[in-house]
DRENGU-845193 format. One line per 5 residues: number of its first residue (from 0); their letters; for each residue x, y, z of C-alpha. Coordinates in steps of 0.02 Angstrom, whole numbers, plus 32768, in hexadecimal, padded with zeros to 4 digits. Example, Ala and Ser with C-alpha at 12.3 -4.5 7.8 and 13.67 -1.06 7.14 Angstrom:
DRENGU-845193
0 = AS = 8267,7F1F,8186; 82AC,7FCB,8165
//
This chain:
DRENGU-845193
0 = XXXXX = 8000,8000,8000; 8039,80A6,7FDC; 804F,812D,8062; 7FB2,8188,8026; 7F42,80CE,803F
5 = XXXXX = 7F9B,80BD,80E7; 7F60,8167,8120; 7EB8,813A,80DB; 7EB9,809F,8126; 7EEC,80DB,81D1
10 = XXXXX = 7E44,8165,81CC; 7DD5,80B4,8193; 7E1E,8056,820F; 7DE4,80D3,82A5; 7D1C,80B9,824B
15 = XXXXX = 7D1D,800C,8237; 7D13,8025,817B; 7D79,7F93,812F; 7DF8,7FD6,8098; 7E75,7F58,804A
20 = XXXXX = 7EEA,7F6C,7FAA; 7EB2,7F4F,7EF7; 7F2D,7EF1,7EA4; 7F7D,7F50,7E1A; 7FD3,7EF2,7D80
25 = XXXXX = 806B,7F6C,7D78; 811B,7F19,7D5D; 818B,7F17,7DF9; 8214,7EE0,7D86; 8244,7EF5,7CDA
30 = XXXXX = 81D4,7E55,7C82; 81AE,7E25,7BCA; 8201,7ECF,7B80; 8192,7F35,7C10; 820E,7FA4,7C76
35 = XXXXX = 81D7,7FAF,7D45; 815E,802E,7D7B; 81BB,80D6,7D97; 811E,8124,7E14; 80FB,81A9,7D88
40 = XXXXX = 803F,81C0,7DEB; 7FE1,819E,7D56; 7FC5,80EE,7D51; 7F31,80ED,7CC3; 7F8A,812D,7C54
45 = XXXXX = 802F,80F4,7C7D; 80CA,813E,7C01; 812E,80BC,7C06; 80C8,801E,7C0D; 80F6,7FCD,7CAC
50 = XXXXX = 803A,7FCF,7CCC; 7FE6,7F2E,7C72; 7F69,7F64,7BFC; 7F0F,7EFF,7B79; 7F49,7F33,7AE3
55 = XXXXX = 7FEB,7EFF,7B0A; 7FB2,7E40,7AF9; 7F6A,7E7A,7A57; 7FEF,7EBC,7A04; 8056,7E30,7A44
60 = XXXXX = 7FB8,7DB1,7A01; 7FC1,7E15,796B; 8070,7DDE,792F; 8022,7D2F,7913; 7FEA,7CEA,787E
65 = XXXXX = 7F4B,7CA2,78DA; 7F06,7D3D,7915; 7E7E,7D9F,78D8; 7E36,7E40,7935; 7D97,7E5F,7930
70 = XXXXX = 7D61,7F15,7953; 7C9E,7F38,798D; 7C8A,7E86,799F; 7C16,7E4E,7A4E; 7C33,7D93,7A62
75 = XXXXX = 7B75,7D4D,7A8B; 7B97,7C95,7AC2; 7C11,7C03,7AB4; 7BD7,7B68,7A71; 7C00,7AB6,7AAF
80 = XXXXX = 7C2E,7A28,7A40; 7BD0,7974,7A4A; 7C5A,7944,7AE9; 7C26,79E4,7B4B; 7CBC,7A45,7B17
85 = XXXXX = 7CA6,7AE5,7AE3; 7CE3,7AE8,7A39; 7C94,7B96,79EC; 7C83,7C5A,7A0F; 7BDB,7C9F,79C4
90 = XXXXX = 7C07,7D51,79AA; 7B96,7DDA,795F; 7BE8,7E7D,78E6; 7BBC,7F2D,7905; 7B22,7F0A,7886
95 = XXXXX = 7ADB,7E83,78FE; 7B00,7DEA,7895; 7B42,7D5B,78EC; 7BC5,7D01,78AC; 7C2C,7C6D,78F6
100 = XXXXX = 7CE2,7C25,7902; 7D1A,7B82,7935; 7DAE,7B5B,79B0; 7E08,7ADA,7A0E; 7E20,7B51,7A9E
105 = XXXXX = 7DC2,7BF9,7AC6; 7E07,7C74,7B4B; 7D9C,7CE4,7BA9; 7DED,7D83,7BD8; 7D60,7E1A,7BEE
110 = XXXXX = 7D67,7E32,7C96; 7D14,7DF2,7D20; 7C4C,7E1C,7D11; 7C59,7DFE,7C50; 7CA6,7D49,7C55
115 = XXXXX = 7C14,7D21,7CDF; 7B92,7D5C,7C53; 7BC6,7CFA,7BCB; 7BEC,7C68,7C30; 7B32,7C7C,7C87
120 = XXXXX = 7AE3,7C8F,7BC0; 7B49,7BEF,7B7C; 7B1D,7B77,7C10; 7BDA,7B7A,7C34; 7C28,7B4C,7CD4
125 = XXXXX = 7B8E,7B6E,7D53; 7B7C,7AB1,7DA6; 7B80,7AE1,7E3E; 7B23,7B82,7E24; 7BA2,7BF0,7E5A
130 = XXXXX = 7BE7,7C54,7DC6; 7BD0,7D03,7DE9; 7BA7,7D07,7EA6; 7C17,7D5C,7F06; 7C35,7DDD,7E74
135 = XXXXX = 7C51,7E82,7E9D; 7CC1,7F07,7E48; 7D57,7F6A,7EBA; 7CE2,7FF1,7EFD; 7D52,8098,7EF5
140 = XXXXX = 7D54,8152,7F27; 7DB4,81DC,7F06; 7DF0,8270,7F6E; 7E4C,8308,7F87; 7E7C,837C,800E
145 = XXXXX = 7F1D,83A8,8072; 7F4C,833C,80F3; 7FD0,8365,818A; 8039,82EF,815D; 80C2,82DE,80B4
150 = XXXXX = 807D,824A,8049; 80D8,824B,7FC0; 804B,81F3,7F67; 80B7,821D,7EB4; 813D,8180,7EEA
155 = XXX = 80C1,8100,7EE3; 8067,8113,7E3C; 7FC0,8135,7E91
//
């Protein structure tokens, strides 16, 4: 936690108002041609890249012969074969016609409520009826003012 969430923390603390850290995907080390965050304080829209972001698995995806981006595409359902695998990705174009593509592996990756949806609308991984309870998004708030003591909030990224 930074200084600024451990002052925050301490005035939380005294009100019984639980606050823990969000995890943050920023590079601690240099990693995969990413340098190591240098706490430039402005973490969503970080000028160097040391904070993950997702087009930097596209352009990496992109170098691949395999690949194909689709832009204004909205995925609608994933389709199992006759084994219960799921086999194809229904996927509908900015004109609302579906279209489909077959794969022997399909990776979701859009985010936490997202994945839940399409897994919920394919009959996907809910046996026990769990998927999706428990959800909730990192609840934030933002504030300023002047505080007594130095923070130095600009050496943490935050």
């Amino acid at each position: 936690m930074s200084n600024t969430d451990k002052f925050v923390k301490s005035g939380c603390d005294k009100l019984g108002i639980p606050l823990v850290p969000v995890p943050v995907a920023r590079n601690s080390v240099d990693h995969l041609g990413r340098p190591k965050c240098a706490h430039y304080a402005v973490c969503r829209a970080c000028p160097i890249g040391a904070m993950y972001a997702s087009d930097m698995t596209v352009n990496a995806l992109e170098k691949h012969s395999r690949f194909t981006l689709k832009l204004g595409a909205s995925v609608v359902r994933i389709e199992k074969d006759s084994s219960g695998a799921a086999h194809r990705v229904v996927w509908m174009d900015e004109d609302h016609v579906e279209h489909a593509i077959e794969a022997d592996r399909i990776i979701l990756a859009v985010q936490g409520v997202e994945t839940v949806r399409l897994l919920l609308d394919s009959g996907l991984a809910n046996e026990n009826g769990q998927l999706g309870r428990g959800l909730m998004e990192h609840p934030k708030f933002y504030v300023m003012g002047r505080v007594a003591p130095v923070l130095d909030a600009h050496r943490y990224g935050f």
